[in-house]
C-alpha positions in Angstrom: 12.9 32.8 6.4 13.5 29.0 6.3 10.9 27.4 4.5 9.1 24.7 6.3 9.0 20.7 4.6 5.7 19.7 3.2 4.7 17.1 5.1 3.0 13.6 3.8 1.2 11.4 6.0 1.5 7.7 5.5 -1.3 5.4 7.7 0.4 2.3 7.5 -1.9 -1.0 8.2 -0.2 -4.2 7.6 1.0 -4.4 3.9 -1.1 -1.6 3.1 -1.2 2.4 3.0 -3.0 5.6 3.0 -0.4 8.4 2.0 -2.2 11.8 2.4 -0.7 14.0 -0.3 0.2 18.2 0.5 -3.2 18.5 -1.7 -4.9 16.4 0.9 -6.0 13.6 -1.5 -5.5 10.3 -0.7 -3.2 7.7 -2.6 -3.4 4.4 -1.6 0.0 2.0 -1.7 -0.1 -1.6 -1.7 2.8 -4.4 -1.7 3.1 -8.1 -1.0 5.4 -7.5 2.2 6.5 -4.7 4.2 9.5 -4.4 3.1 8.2 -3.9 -0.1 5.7 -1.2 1.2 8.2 1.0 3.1 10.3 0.8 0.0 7.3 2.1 -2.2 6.5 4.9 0.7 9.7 6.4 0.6 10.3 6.1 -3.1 6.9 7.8 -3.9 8.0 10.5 -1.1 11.2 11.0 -3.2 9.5 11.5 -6.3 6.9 14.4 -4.7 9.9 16.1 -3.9 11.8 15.8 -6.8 8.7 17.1 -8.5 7.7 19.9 -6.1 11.1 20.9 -6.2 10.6 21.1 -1.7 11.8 19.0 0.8 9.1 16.2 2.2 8.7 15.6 5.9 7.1 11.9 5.8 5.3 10.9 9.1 4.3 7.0 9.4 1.7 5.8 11.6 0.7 2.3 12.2 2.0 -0.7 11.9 5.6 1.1 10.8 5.2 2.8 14.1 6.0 6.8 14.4 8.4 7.5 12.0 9.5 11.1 10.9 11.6 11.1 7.5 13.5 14.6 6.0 13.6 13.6 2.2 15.0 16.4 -0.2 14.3 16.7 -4.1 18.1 15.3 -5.0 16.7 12.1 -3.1 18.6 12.1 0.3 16.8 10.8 3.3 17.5 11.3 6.8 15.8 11.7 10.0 13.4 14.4 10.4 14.6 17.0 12.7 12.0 18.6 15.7 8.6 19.0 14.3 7.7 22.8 14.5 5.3 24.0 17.0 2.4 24.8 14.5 2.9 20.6 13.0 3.1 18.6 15.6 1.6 15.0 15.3 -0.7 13.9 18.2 0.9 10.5 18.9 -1.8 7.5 17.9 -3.4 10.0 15.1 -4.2 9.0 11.5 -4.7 10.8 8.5 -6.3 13.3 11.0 -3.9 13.3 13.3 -2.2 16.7 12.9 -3.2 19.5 14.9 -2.6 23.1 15.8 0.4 23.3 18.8 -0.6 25.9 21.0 1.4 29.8 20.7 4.8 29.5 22.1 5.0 25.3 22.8 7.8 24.1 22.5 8.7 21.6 19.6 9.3 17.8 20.4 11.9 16.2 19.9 11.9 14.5 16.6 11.8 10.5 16.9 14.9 8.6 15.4 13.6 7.3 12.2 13.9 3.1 13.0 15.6 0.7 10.8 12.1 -0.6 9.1 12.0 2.6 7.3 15.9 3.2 6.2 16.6 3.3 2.8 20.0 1.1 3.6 21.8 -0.5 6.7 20.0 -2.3 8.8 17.2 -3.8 9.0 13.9 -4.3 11.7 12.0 -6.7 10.8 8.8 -6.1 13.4 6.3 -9.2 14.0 5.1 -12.4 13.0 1.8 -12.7 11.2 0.4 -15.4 8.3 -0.4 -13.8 5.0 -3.3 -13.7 3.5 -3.8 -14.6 -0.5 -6.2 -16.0 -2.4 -6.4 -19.6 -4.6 -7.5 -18.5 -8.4 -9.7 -21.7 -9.8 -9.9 -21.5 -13.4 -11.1 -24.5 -15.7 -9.4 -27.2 -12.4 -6.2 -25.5 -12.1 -5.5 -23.6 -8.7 -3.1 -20.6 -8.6 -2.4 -19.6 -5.3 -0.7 -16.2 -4.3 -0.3 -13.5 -1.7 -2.9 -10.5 -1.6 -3.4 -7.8 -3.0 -3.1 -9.0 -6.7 -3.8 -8.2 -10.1 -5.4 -10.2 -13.0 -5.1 -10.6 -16.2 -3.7 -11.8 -19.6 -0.8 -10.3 -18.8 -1.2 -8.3 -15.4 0.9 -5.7 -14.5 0.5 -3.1 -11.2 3.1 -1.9 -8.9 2.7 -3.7 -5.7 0.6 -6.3 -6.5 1.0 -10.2 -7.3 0.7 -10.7 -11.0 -1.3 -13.5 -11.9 -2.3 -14.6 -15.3 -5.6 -15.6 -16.5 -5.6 -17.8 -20.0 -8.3 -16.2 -22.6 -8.8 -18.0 -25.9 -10.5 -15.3 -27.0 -8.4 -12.7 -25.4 -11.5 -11.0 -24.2 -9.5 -10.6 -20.4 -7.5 -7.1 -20.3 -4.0 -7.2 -19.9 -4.6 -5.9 -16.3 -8.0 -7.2 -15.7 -9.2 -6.9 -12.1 -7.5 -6.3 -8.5 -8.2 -9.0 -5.8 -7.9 -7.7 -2.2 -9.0 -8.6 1.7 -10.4 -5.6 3.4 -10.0 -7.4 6.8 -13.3 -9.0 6.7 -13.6 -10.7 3.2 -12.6 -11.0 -0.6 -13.1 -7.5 -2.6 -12.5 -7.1 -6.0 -11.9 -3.9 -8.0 -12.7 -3.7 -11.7 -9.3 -1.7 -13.8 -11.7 0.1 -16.6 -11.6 -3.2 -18.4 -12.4 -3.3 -22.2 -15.4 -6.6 -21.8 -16.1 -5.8 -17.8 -16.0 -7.7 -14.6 -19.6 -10.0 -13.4 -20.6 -11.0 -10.3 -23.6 -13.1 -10.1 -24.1 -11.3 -14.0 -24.3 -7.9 -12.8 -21.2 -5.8 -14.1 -18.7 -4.1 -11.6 -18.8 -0.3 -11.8 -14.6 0.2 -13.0 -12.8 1.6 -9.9 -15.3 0.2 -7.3 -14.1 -2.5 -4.6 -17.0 -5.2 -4.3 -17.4 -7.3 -1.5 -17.7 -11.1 -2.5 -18.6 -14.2 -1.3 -15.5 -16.8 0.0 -15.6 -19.2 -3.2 -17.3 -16.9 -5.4 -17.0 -17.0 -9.2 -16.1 -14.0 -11.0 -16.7 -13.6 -14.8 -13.7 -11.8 -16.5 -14.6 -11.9 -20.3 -14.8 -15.1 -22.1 -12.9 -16.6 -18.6 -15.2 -17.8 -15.3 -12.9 -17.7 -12.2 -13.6 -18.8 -8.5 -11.6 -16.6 -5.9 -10.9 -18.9 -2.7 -9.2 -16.8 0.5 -5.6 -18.9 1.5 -3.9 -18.2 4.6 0.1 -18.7 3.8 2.7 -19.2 5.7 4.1 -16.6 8.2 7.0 -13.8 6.9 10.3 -14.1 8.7 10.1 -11.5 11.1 11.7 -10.5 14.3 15.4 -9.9 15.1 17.5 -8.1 12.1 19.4 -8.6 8.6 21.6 -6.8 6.4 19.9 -5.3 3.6 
């Protein structure tokens, strides 16, 4: 009897992504550009199954569109072939979009996996849309850089803008805090810092996004900085490239 891919579930919304693991946890992805988060998807897919030792079946949804990716444990990807009757994805779902085909329905047939999503050839790029960042004010000087990003002495997290915060006193982690936009406003996310994060002198429980306030300072250590959303400039998008 063949043995059926597990299948990962990736709910893709702009640069960011809810990958729902064959446990059914959820591990969230980040990047600075899609590119960069389709990249991330299908390397963290190739490490699942090079460490479950099964092949992966990655569905996208959202802004990568329906995508349906084979992805073995030596690393080959390739598209997915038809879904089987008892997995089929209900077309628009999210992380709760699988559901039970009914007894003897036949399988659909399985997309073509799109450029966007292609480990090599060509590429799709999809849409036109401005960035959005944040400027960091600390002591007069600005710093401004795309969301999501990391702070720090000397910040360091996959998928996120570095950016580093000076301390005399060296009383700001390495990786300090994670600045985000949920859509609405400015969050920020405390790393299990060693001296904390403050907002208006209350600490951040570690782990926890926090909504603040659009100018907002932020009290990392011995360091006071004000967190400013920035619209950038619009990604080249539409048409294709080589990459």
């Amino acid at each position: 009897m063949t043995m059926q891919p597990v299948e990962l579930l990736a709910t893709v919304n702009g640069t960011r992504c809810a990958l729902r693991l064959p446990d059914d946890s959820t591990e969230i992805l980040g990047a600075p550009s899609s590119r960069e988060l389709r990249e991330k998807i299908i390397i963290r897919a190739r490490a699942i199954a090079k460490e479950r030792r099964e092949d992966i079946e990655l569905a996208t949804t959202g802004t990568l569109g329906e995508v349906r990716l084979l992805i073995t444990p030596a690393g080959a990807v390739s598209a997915a072939p038809a879904v089987a009757a008892a997995n089929v994805v209900a077309a628009g779902g999210g992380a709760a979009g699988v559901v039970s085909a009914p007894a003897g329905a036949a399988s659909p047939p399985a997309p073509v996996a799109p450029a966007q999503l292609e480990a090599d050839g060509e590429t799709v790029l999809v849409n036109r849309a401005p960035r959005v960042g944040v400027v960091v004010t600390v002591d007069g000087n600005e710093t401004v850089a795309p969301l999501p990003a990391v702070l720090g002495r000397r910040p360091q997290k996959d998928g996120y803008t570095p950016i580093e915060v000076p301390s005399p006193s060296r009383e700001v982690s390495r990786s300090h805090v994670i600045v985000d936009h949920d859509g609405t406003g400015l969050v920020v996310t405390d790393l299990d810092s060693s001296n904390g994060t403050y907002v208006d002198d209350h600490p951040l429980p570690p782990g926890d996004a926090t909504r603040i306030r659009d100018g907002q300072e932020v009290e990392l250590g011995d360091v006071t900085v004000t967190l400013t959303t920035a619209t950038l400039g619009p990604r080249r998008v539409g048409g294709s490239e080589r990459g």
